[in-house]
PDB file as gemmi writes it, atoms N, CA and C in Angstrom:
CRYST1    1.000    1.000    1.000  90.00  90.00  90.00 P 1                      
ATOM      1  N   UNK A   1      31.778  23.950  77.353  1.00  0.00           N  
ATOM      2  CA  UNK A   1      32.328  23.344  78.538  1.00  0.00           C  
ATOM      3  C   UNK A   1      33.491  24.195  79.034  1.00  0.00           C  
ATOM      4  N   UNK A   2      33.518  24.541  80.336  1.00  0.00           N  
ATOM      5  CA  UNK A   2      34.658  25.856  80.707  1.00  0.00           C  
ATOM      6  C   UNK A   2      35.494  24.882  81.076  1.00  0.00           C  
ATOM      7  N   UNK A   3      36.875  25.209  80.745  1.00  0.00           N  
ATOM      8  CA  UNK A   3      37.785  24.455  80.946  1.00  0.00           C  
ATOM      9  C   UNK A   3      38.105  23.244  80.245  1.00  0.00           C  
ATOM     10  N   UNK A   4      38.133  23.550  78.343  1.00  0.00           N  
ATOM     11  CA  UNK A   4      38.106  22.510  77.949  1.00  0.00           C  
ATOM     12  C   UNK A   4      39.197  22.735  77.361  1.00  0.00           C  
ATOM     13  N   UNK A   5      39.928  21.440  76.806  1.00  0.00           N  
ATOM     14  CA  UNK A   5      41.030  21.693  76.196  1.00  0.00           C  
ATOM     15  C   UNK A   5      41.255  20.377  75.100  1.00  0.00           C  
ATOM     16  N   UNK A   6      42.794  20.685  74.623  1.00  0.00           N  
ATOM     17  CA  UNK A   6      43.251  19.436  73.795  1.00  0.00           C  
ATOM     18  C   UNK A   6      44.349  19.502  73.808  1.00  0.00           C  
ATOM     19  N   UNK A   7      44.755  18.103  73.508  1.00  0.00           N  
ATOM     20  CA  UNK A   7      46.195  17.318  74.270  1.00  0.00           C  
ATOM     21  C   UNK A   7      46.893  17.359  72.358  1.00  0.00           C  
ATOM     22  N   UNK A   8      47.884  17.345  72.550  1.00  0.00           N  
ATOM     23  CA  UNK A   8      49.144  17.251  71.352  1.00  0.00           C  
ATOM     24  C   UNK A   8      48.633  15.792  70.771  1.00  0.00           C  
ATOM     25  N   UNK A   9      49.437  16.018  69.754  1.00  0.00           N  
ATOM     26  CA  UNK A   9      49.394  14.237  69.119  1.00  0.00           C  
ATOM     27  C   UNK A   9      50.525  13.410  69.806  1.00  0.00           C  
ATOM     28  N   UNK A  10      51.618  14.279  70.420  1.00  0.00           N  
ATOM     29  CA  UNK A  10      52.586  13.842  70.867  1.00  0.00           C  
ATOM     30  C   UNK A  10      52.049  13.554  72.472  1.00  0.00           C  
ATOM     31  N   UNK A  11      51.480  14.342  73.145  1.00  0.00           N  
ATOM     32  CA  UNK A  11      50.978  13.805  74.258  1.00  0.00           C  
ATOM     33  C   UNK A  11      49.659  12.905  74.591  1.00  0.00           C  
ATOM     34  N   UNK A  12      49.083  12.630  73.565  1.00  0.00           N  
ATOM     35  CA  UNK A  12      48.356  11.261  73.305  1.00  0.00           C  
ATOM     36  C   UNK A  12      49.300  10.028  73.020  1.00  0.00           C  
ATOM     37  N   UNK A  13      50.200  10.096  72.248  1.00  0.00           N  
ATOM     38  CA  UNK A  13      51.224   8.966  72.069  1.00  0.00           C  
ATOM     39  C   UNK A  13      51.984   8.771  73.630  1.00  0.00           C  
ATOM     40  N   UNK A  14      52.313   9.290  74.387  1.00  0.00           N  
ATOM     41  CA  UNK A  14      52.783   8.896  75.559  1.00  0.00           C  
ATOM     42  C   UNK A  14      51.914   8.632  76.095  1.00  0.00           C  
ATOM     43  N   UNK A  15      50.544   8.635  75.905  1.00  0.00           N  
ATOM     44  CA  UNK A  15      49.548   8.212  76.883  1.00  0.00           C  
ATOM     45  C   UNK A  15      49.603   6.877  76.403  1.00  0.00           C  
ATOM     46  N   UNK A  16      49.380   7.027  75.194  1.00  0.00           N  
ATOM     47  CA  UNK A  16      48.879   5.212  74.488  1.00  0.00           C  
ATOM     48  C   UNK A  16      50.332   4.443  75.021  1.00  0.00           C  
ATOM     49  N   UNK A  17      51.373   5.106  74.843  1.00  0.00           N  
ATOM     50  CA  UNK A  17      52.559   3.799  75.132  1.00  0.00           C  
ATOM     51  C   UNK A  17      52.690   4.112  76.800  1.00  0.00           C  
ATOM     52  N   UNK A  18      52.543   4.573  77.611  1.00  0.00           N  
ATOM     53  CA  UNK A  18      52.404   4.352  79.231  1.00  0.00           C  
ATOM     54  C   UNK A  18      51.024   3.376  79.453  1.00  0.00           C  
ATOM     55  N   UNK A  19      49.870   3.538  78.967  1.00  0.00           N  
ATOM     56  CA  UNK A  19      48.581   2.763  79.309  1.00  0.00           C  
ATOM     57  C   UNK A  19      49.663   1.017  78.863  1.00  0.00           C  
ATOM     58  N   UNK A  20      49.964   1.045  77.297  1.00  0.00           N  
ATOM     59  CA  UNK A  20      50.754   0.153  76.954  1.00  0.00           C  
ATOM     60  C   UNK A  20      51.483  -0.814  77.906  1.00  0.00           C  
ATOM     61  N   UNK A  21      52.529   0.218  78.129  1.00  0.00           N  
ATOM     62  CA  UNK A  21      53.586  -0.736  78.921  1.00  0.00           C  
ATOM     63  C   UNK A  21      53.288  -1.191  80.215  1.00  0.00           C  
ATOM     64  N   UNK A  22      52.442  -0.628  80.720  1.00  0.00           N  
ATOM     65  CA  UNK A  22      51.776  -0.890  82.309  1.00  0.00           C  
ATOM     66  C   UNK A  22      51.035  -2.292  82.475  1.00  0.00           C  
ATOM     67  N   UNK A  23      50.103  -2.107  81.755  1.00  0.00           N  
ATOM     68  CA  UNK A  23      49.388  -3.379  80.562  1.00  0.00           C  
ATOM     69  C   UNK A  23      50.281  -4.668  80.454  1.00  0.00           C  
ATOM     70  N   UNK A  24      51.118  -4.305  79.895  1.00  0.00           N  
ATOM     71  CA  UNK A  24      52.615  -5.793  79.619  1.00  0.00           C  
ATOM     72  C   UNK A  24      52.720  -6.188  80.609  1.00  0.00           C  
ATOM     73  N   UNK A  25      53.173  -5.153  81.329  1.00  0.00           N  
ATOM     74  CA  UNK A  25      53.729  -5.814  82.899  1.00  0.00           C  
ATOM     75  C   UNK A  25      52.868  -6.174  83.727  1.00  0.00           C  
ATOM     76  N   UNK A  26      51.634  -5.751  83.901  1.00  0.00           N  
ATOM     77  CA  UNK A  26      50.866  -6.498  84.919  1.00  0.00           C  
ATOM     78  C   UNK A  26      50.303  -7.855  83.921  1.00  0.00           C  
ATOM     79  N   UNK A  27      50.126  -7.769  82.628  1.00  0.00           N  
ATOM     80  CA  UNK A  27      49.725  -8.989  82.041  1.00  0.00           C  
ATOM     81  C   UNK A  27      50.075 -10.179  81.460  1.00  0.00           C  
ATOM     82  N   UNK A  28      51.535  -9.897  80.981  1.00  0.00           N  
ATOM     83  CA  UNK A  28      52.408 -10.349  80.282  1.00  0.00           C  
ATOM     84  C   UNK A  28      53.567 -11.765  81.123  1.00  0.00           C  
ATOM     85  N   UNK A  29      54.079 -11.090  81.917  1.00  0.00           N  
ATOM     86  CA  UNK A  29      54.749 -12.407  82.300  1.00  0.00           C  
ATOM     87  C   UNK A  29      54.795 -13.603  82.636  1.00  0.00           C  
ATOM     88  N   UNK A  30      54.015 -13.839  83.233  1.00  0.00           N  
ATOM     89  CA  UNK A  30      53.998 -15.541  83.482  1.00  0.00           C  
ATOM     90  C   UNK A  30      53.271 -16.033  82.391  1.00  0.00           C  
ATOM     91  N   UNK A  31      52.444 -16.142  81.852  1.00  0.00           N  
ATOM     92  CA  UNK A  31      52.616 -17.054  80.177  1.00  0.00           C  
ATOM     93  C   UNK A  31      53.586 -16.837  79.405  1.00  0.00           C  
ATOM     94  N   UNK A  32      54.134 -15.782  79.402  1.00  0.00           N  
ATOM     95  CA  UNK A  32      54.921 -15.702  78.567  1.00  0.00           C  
ATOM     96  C   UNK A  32      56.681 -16.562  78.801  1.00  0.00           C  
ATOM     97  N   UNK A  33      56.507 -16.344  80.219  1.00  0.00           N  
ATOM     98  CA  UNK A  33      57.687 -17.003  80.799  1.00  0.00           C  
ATOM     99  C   UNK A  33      57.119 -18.687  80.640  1.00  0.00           C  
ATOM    100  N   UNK A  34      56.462 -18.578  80.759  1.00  0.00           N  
ATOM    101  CA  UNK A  34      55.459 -20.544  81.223  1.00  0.00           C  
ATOM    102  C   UNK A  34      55.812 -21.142  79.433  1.00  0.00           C  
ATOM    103  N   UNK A  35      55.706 -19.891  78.279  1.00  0.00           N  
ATOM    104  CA  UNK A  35      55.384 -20.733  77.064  1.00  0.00           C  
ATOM    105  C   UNK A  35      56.958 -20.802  76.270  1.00  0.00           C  
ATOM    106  N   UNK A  36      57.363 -19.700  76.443  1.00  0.00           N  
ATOM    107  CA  UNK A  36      58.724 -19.174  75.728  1.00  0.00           C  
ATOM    108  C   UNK A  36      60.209 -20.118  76.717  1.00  0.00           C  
ATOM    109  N   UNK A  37      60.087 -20.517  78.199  1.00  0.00           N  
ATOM    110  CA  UNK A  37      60.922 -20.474  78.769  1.00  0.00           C  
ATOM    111  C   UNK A  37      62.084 -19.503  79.108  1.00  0.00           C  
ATOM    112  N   UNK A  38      62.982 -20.150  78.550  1.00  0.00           N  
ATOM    113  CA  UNK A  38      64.809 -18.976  78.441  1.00  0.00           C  
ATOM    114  C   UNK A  38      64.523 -18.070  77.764  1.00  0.00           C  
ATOM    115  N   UNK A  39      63.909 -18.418  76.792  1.00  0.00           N  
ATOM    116  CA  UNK A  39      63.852 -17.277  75.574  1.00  0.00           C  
ATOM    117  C   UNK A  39      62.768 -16.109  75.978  1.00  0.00           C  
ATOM    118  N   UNK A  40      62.211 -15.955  76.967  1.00  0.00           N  
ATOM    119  CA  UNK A  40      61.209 -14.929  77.531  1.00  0.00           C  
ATOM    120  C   UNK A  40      61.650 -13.581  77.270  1.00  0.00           C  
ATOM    121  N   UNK A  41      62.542 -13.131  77.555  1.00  0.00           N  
ATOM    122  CA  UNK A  41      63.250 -12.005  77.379  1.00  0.00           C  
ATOM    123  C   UNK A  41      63.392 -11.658  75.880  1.00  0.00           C  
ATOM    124  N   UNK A  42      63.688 -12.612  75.175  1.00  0.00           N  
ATOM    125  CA  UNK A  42      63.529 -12.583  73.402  1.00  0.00           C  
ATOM    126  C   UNK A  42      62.315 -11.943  72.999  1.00  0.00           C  
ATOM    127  N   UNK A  43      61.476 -12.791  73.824  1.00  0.00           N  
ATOM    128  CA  UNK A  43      60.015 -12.416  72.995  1.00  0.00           C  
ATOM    129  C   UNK A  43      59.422 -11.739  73.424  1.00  0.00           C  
ATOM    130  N   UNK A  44      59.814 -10.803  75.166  1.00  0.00           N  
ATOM    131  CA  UNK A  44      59.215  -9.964  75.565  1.00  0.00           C  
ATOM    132  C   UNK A  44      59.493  -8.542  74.803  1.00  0.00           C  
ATOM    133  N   UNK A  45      61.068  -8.684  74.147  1.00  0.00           N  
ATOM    134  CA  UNK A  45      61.830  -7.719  73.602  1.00  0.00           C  
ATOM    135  C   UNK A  45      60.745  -7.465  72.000  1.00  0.00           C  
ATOM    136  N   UNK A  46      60.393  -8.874  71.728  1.00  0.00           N  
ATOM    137  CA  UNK A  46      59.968  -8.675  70.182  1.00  0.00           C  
ATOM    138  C   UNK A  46      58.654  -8.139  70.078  1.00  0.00           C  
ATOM    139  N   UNK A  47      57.605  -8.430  71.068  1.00  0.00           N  
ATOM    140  CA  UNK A  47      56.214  -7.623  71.742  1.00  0.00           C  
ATOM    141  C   UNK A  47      56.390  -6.600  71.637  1.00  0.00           C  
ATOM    142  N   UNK A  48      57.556  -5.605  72.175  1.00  0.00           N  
ATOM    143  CA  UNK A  48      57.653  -4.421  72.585  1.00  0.00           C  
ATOM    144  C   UNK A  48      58.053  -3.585  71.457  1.00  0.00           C  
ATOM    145  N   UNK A  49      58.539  -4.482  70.619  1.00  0.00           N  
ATOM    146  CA  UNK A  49      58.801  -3.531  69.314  1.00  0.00           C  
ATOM    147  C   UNK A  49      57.314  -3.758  68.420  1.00  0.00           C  
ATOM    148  N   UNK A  50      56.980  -4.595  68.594  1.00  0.00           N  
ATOM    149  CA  UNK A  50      55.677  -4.389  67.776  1.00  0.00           C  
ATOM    150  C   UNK A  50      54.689  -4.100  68.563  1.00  0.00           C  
ATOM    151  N   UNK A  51      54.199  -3.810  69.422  1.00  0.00           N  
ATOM    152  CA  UNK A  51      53.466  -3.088  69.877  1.00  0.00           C  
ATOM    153  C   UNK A  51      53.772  -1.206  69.532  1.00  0.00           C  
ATOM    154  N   UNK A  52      55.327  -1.013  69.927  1.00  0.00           N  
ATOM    155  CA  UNK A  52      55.482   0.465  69.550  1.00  0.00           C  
ATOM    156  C   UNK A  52      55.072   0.807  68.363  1.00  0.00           C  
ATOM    157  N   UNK A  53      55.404  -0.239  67.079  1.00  0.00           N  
ATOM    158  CA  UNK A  53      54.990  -0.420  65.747  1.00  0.00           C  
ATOM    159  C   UNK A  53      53.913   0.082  65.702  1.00  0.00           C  
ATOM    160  N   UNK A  54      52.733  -0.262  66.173  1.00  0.00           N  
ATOM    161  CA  UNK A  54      50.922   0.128  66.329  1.00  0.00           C  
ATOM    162  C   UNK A  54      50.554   0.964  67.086  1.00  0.00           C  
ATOM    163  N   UNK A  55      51.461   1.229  67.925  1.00  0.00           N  
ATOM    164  CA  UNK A  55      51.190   2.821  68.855  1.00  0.00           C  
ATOM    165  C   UNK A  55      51.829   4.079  67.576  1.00  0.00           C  
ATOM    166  N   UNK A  56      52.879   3.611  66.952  1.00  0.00           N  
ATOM    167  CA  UNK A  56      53.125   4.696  66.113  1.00  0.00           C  
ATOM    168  C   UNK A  56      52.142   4.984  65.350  1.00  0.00           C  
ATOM    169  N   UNK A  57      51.295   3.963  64.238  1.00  0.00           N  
ATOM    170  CA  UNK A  57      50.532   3.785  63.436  1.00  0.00           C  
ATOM    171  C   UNK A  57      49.070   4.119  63.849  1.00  0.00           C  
ATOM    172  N   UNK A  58      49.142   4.031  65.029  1.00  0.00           N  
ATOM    173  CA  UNK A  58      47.529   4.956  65.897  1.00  0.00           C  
ATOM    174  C   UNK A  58      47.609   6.607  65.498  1.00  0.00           C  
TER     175      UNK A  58                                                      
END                                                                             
């Protein structure tokens, strides 16, 4: 295939956590705001660390 190539491990990991965070935000808020209330921001914060958790571990 002319013009083929391969991406870093490091530039696959910014792919997986941009696809990621894009993902949250168009999917994430209003249940999360609807179930958590005040505390939304808590648990949006605690998602985001465990999600990075499993993007590292990919």
């Amino acid at each position: 295939m002319p013009g083929s190539f391969k991406i870093s491990s490091h530039q696959l990991m910014i792919l997986i956590l941009l696809y990621s965070v894009g993902t949250v935000i168009l999917h994430t808020p209003s249940p999360l705001a609807g179930f958590a209330k005040q505390d939304a921001w808590l648990a949006a914060l605690f998602g985001t660390g465990i999600a990075l958790i499993f993007v590292w571990l990919h």
